[in-house]
N, C-alpha and C positions, 0 to 999 in steps of 0.2 A: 030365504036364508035364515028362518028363524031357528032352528037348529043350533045357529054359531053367535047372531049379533040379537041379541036381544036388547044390550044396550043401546046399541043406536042405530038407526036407520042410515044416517050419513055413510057407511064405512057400507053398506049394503048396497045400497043406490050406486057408490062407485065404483065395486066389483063388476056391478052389472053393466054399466056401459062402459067398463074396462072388456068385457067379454065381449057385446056387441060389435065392438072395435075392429074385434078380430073375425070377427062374422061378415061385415060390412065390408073388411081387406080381403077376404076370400071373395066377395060378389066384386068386387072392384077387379083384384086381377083375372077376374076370367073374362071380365070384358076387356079390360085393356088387350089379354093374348089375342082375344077375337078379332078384337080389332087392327091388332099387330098384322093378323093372318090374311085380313082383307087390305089390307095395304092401307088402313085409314091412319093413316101417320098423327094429325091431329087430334082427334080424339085419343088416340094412342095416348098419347103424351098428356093427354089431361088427366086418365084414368090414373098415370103414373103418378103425376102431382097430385091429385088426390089420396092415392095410397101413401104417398111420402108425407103427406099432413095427420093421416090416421095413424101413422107408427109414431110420429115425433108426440101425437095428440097423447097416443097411448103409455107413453114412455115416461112424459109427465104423470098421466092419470097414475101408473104404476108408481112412482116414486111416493104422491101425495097418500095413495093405500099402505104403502109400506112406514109411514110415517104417523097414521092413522091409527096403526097396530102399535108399534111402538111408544108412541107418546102417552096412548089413551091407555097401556097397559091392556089390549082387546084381548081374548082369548086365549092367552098365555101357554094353554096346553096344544094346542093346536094351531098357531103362529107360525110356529116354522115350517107345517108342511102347506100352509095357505099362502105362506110368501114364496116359497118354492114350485108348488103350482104354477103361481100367477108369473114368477120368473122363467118357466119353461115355456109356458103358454106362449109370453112375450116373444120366446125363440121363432116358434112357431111364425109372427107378424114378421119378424124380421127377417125369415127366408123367402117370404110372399112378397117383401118388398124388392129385397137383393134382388132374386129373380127378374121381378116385372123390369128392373134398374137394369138388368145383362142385357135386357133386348134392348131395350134404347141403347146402351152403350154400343157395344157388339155386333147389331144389328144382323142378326143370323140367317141364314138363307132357306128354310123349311120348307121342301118340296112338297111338290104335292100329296104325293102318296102316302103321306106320313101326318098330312096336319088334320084330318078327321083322329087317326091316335092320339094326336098332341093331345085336342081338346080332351076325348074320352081320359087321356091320363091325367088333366087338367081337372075336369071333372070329381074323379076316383078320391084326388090330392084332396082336394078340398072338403070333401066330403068327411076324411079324416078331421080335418080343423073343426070344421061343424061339430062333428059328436064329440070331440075332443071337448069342446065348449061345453056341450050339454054333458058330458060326466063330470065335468067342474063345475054346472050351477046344480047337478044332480046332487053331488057330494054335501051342498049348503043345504039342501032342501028336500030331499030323499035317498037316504043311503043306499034303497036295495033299488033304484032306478041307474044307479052310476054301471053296475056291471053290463048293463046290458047297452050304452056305450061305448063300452072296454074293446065289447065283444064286437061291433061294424068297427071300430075304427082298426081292429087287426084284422078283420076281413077285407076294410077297405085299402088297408097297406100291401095286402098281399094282392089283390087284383092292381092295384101301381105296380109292384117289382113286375108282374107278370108282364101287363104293355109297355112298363119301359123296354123290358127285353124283348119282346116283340118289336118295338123299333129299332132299337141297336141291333138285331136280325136283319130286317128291313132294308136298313139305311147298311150298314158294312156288305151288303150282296148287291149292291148297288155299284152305278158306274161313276159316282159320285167322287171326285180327289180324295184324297185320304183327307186332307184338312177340314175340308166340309163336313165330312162322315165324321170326325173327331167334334166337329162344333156343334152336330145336331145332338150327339151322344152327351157332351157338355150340360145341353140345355132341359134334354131331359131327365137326366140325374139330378139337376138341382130340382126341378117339379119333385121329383120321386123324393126328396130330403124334405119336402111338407106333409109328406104321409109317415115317415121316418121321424121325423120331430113330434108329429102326433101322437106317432106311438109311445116316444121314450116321454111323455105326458102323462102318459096312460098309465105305465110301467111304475110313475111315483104317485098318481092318484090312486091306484090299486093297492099300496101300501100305504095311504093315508085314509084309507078307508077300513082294513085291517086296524088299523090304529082307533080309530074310534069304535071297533067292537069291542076289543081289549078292557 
């Protein structure tokens, strides 16, 4: 990140395992779904607690970076869209968490024929968060490495829409109540809203990267 904090390493180091954070909740809920889908209830619920300690972790870590910025006077040209970043980002953990929280709550009924797609959309979602990550440590540390971030995580939002609809295909040709058909549809639109949050990431990183050629 030497690009932005020359000053201090502190504000550096916490970006990065502010980002990590978000890395680590993406490897967490795709185990908990897994585990949701195997019926291992226990672990389920630990993976949950775990993600629920990494957003509360992160939400701290974020406030202490934003105060960071603030106080120390850091980067003053480039503050606002590095606090905005890392506020959209945060979105991003927090539909990873809502999410993994619906299946506990809800406890949704995912047939078969539909939970190899889950994962593959599961997959897709995350995958967005990922690069999402890596065109945000991109932008501290190599500006002409972010586009090409930009570029899978809107490849990878558009293969999500593509298998969510292929399951709400799926699932509505089914003989399935309507209510069920309604709750699997539920469940994976909010998956598809961490590919959808990655992008609108994307959408202000690509403009704060503009801004530093300027």
């Amino acid at each position: 990140m030497a690009l932005l904090f020359k000053k201090t390493h502190l504000v550096e180091s916490q970006i990065d395992e502010y980002l990590d954070l978000i890395v680590q909740g993406g490897i967490v809920f795709k185990e908990g779904v897994r585990f949701y889908l195997e019926g291992r209830m226990e672990e389920f619920e630990e993976r949950l607690a775990i993600l629920r300690d990494m957003e509360n972790n992160a939400d701290t870590l974020r406030r202490t970076i934003e105060s960071q910025l603030y106080l120390r006077t850091l980067i003053p040209e480039s503050r606002g869209d590095v606090l905005g970043l890392l506020e959209s980002a945060d979105r991003v953990l927090n539909i990873i968490t809502d999410t993994l929280l619906e299946f506990s709550v809800e406890i949704p009924v995912i047939p078969a024929n539909v939970r190899r797609p889950f994962q593959d959309l599961i997959e897709f979602s995350i995958n967005c968060s990922d690069h999402t990550v890596g065109g945000i440590r991109a932008y501290f540390r190599n500006l002409e490495a972010v586009r090409d971030h930009i570029n899978k995580v809107q490849l990878y939002r558009r293969e999500t829409n593509r298998m969510a609809e292929n399951i709400k295909r799926t699932i509505f040709r089914s003989r399935m109540t309507l209510s069920k058909k309604i709750h699997v549809r539920y469940f994976s639109y909010h998956i598809e809203r961490i590919a959808e949050q990655s992008d609108d990431v994307c959408d202000r990183l690509a403009i704060a990267v503009i801004k530093k050629y300027e």
